[in-house]
Each structure stands twice: as C-alpha cells, then as structure tokens.
Backbone as XML, in Angstrom:
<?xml version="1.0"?>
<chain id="A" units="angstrom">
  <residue number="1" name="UNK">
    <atom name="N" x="3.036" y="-5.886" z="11.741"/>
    <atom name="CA" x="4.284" y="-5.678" z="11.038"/>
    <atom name="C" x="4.059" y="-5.027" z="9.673"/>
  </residue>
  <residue number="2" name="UNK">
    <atom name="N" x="3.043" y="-5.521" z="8.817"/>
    <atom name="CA" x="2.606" y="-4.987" z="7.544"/>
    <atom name="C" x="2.566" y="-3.299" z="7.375"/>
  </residue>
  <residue number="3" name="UNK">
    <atom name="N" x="1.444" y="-3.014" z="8.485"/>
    <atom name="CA" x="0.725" y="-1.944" z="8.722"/>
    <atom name="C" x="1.808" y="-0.832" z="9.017"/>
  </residue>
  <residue number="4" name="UNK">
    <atom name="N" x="3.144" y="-1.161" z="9.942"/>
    <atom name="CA" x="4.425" y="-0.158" z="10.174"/>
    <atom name="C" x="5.031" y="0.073" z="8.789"/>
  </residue>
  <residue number="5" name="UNK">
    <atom name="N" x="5.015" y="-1.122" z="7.729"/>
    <atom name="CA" x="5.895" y="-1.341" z="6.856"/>
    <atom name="C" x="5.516" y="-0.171" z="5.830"/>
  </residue>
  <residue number="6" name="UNK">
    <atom name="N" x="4.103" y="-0.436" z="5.677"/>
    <atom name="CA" x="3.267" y="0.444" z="4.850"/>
    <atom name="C" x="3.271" y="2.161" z="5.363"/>
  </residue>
  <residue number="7" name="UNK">
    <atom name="N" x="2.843" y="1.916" z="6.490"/>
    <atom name="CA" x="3.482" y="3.389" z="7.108"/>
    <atom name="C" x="4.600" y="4.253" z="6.849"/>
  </residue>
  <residue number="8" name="UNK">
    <atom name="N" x="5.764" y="3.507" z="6.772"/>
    <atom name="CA" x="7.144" y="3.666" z="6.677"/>
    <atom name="C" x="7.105" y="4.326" z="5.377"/>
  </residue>
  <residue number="9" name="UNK">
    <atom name="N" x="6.838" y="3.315" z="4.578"/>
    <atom name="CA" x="7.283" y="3.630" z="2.967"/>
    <atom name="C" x="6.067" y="5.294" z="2.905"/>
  </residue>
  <residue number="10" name="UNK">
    <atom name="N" x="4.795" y="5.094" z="3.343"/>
    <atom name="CA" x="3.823" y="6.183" z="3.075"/>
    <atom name="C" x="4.927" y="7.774" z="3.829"/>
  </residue>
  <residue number="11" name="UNK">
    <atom name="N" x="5.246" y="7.611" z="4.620"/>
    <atom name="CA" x="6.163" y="8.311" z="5.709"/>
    <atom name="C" x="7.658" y="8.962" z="4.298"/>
  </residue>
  <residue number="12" name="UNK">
    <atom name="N" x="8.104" y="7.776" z="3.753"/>
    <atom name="CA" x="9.478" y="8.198" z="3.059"/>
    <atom name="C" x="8.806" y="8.651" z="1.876"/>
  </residue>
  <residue number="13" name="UNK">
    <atom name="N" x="7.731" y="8.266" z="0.896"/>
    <atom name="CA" x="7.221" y="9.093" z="0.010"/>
    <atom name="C" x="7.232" y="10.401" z="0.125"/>
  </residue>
  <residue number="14" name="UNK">
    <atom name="N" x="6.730" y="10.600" z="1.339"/>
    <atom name="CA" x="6.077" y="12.179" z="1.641"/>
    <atom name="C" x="7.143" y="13.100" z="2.086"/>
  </residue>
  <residue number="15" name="UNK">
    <atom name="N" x="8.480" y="12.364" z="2.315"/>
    <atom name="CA" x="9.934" y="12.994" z="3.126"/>
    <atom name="C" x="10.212" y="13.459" z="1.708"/>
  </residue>
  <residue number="16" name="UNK">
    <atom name="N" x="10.050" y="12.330" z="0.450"/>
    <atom name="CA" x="11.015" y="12.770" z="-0.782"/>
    <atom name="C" x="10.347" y="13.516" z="-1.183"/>
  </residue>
  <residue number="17" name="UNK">
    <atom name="N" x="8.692" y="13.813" z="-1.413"/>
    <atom name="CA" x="8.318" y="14.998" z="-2.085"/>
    <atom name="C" x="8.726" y="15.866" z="-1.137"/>
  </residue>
  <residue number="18" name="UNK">
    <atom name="N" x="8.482" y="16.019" z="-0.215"/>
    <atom name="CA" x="9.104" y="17.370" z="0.742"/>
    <atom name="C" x="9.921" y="17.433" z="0.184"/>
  </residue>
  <residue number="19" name="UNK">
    <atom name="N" x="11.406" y="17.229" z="0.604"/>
    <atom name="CA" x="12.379" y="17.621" z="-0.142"/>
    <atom name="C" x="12.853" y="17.699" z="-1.575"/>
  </residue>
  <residue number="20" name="UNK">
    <atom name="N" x="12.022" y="17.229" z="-2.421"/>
    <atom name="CA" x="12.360" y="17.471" z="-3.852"/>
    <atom name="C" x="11.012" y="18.378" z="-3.942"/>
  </residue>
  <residue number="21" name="UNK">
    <atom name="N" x="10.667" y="19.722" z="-4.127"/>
    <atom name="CA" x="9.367" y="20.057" z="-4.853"/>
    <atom name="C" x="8.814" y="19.982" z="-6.243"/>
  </residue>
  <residue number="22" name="UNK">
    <atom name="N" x="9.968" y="19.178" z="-6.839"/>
    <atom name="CA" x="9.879" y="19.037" z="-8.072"/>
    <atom name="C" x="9.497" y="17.236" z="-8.761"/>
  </residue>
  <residue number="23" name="UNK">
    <atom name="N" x="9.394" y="16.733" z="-7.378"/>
    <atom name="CA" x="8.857" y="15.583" z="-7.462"/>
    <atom name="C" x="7.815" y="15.085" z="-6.937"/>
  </residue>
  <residue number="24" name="UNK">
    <atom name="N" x="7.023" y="14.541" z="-8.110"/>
    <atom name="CA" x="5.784" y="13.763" z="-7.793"/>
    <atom name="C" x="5.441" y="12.559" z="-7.534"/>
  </residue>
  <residue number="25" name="UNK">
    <atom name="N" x="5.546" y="12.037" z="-6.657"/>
    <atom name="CA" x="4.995" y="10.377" z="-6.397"/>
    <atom name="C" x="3.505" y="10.457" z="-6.004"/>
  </residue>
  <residue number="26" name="UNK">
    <atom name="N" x="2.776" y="10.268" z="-6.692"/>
    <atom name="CA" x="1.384" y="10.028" z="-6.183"/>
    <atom name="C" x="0.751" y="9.043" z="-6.527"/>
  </residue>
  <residue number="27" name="UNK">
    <atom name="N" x="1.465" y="8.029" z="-6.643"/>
    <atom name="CA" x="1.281" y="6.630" z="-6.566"/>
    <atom name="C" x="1.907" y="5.966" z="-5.261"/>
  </residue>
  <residue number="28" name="UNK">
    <atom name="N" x="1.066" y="5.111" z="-4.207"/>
    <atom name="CA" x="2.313" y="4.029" z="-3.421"/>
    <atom name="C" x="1.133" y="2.651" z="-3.208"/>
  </residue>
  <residue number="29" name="UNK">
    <atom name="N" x="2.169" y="1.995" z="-3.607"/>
    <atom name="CA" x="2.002" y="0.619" z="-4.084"/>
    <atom name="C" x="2.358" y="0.102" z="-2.874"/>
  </residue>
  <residue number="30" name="UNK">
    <atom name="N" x="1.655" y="-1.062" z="-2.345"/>
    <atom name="CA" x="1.894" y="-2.242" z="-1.148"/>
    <atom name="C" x="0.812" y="-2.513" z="-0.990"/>
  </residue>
  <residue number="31" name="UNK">
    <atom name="N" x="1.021" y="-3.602" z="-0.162"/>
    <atom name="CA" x="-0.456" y="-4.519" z="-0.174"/>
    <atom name="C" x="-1.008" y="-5.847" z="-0.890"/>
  </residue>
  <residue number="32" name="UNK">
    <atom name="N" x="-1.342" y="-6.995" z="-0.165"/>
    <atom name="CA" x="-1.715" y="-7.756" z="-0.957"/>
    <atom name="C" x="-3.207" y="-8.443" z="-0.707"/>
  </residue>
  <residue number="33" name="UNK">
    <atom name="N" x="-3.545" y="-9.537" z="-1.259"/>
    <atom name="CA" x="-4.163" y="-10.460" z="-0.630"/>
    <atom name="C" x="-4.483" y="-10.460" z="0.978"/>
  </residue>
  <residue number="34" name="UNK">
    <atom name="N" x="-3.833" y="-10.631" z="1.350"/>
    <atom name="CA" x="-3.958" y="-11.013" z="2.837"/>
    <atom name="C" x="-3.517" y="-9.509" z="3.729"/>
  </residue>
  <residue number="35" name="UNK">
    <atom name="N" x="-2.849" y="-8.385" z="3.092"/>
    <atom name="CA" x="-3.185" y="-7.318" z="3.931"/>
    <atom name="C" x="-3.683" y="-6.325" z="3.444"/>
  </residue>
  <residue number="36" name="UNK">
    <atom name="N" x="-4.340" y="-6.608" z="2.508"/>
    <atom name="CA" x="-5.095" y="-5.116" z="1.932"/>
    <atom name="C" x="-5.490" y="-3.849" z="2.745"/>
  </residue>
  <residue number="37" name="UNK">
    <atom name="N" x="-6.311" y="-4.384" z="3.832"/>
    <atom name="CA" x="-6.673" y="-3.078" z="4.004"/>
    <atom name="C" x="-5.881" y="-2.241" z="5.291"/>
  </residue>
  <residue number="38" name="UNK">
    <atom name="N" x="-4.755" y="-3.106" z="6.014"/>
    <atom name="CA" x="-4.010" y="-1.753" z="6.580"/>
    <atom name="C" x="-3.258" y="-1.241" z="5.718"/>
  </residue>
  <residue number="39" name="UNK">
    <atom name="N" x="-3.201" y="-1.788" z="4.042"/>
    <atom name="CA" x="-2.297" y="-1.054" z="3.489"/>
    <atom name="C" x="-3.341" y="0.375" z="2.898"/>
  </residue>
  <residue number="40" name="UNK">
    <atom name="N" x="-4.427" y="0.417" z="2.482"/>
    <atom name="CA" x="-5.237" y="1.171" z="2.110"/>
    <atom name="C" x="-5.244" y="2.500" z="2.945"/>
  </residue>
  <residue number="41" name="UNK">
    <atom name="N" x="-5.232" y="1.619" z="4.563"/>
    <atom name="CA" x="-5.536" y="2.566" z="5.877"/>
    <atom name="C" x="-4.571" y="3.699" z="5.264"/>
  </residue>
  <residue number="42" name="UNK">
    <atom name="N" x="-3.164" y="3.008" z="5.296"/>
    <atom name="CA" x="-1.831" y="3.869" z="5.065"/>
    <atom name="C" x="-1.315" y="4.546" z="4.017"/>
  </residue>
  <residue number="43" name="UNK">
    <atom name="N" x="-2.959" y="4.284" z="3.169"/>
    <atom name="CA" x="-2.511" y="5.456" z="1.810"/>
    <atom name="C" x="-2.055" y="4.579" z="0.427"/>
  </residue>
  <residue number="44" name="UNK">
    <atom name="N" x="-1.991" y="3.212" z="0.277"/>
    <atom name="CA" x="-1.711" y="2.774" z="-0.791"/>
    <atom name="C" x="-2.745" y="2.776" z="-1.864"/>
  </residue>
  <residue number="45" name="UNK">
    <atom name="N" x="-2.278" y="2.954" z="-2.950"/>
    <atom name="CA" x="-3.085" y="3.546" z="-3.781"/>
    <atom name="C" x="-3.343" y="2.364" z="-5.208"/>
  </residue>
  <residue number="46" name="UNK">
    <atom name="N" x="-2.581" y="1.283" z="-5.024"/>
    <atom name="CA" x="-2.264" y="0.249" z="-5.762"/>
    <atom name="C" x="-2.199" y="-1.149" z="-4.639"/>
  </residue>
  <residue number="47" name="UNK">
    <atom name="N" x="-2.659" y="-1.800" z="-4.547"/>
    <atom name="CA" x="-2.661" y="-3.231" z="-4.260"/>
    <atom name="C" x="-3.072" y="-4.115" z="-5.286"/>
  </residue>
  <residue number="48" name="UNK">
    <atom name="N" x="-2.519" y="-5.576" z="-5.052"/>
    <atom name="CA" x="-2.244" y="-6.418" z="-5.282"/>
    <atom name="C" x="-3.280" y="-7.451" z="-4.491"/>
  </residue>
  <residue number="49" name="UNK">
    <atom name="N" x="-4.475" y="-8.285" z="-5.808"/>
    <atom name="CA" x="-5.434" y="-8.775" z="-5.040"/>
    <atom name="C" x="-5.248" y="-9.949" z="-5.763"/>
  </residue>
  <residue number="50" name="UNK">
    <atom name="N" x="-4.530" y="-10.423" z="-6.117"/>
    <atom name="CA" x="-4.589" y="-12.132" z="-7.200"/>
    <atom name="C" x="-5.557" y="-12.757" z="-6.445"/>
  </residue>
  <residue number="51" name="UNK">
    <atom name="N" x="-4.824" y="-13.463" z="-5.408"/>
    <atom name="CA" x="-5.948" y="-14.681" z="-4.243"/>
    <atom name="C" x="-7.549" y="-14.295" z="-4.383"/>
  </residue>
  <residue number="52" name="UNK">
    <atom name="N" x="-7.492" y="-12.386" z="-3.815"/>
    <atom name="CA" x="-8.898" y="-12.817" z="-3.886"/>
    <atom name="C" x="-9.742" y="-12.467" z="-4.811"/>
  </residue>
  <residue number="53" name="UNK">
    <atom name="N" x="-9.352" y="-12.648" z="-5.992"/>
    <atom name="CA" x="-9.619" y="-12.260" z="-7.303"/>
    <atom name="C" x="-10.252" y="-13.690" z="-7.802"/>
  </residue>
  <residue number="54" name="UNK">
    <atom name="N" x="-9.169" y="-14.686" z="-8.070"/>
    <atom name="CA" x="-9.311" y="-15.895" z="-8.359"/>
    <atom name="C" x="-9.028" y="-16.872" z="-7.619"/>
  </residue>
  <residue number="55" name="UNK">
    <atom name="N" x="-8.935" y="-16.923" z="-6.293"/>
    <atom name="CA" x="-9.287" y="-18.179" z="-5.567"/>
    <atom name="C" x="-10.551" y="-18.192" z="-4.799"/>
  </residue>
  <residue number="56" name="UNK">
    <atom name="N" x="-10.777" y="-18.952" z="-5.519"/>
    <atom name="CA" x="-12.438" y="-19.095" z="-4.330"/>
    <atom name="C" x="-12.297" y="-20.046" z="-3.419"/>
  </residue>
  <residue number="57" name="UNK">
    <atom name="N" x="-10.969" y="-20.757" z="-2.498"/>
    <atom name="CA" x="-10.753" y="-21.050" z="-1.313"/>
    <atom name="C" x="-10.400" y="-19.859" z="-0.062"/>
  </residue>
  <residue number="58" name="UNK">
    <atom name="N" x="-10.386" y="-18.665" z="-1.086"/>
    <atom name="CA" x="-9.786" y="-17.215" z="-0.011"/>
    <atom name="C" x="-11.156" y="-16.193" z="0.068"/>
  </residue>
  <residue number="59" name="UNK">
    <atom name="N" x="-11.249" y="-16.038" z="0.973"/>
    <atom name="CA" x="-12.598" y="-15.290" z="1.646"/>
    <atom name="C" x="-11.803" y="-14.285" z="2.482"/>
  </residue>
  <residue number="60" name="UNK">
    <atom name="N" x="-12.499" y="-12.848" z="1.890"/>
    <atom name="CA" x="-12.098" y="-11.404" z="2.848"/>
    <atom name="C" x="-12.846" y="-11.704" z="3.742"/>
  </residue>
  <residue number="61" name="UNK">
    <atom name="N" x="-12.393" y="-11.284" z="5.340"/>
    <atom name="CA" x="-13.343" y="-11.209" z="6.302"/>
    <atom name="C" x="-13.446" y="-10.008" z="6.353"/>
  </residue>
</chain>
C-alpha cells in the first residue's frame, strides 16, 4: 500500500512539472521508519527516520 502511495505522489510531481515548465519540485518527501526504503525505491528524496534514529528497540532488516 505504501509503495503505490509513494508512487502516486512521485507520478503527480512529475504530471505538475510537466505541465507547469516553470515549476520546480525537486524535492518529494514520504517515508518513514518502517517504510523507508520502498519510499526511496520511488524517488523520495526526504524521509523521516525518528524510530530508527533513536530507538534501539527498532532494528532495519
């Protein structure tokens, strides 16, 4: 579900620069803790790592 979500938004970024050539988004933000890396897969360029930053009960597999 994450991985479509992230898609989606990567998908409507790239619709609005198409159609605006005068706009730049080259930032996309999503992703957290627990789905980092299909959000990465999908081009996010900003995630969100609190948990596994500072919890040392949370382990990346």
């Amino acid at each position: 579900m994450a991985r479509r979500t992230f898609a989606g938004l990567r998908e409507l970024r790239d619709e609005l620069e198409a159609a605006h050539p005068d706009l730049n988004l080259p930032e996309l933000s999503c992703g957290m803790s627990e789905d980092f890396e299909p959000a990465l897969e999908e081009g996010s360029t900003l995630v969100r790592l609190g948990r596994v930053v500072f919890s040392p009960e949370f382990a990346v597999k």
